[in-house]
Steps between C-alpha positions, in 0.01 A plus 500: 500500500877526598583732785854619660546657852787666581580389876573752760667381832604152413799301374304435128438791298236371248195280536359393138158301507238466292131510609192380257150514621636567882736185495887521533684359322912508365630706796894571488685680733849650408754494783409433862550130625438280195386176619267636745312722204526219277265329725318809612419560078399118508253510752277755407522386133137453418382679813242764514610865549306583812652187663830546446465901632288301802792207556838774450404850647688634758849262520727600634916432415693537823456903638389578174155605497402317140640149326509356117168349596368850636648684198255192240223575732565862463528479095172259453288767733622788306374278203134390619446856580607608156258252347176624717 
C-alpha cells in the first residue's frame, strides 16, 4: 500500500513509500538534501519495517532534535501501528 508523511522539522516536506507485507519499498523524499535521500530510499528498499524504525530512530540533523531519516522512521512506525 502507498503511504505519504508530511515531515515536520526537517528540510524535506514529504516522505512517499510504499510498504507490502511489512517490507519497504519505493521511498521518495521531496526536498531536503537529494543525494543523501536518494541513497537513504535505496537502502531500505526491500527492508523490513521494524528494521528500518530499529536502524533510523532518533537522528539527529545538527541542534535539531529529528532528521529525514528520523522523520521515515517516524512515518513507517505510525504505519506498523496502524496495521496491528
Amino acid at each position: 500500500m502507498k503511504y505519504r508523511y508530511k515531515t515536520q522539522g526537517t528540510c524535506s516536506q514529504m516522505i512517499e513509500m510504499e510498504v507490502n507485507d511489512g517490507i519497504v519499498s519505493n521511498v521518495v523524499f521531496y526536498g531536503g538534501c537529494d543525494g543523501n535521500l536518494k541513497g537513504i530510499s535505496r537502502l531500505v528498499e526491500g527492508m523490513r519495517a521494524e528494521d528500518v524504525v530499529s536502524r533510523l530512530s532518533g537522528i539527529r540533523c545538527g541542534m535539531k532534535s529529528t532528521s529525514c531519516p528520523d522523520q521515515l522512521a517516524y512515518a513507517l512506525d505510525k504505519i506498523l501501528k496502524k496495521n496491528d
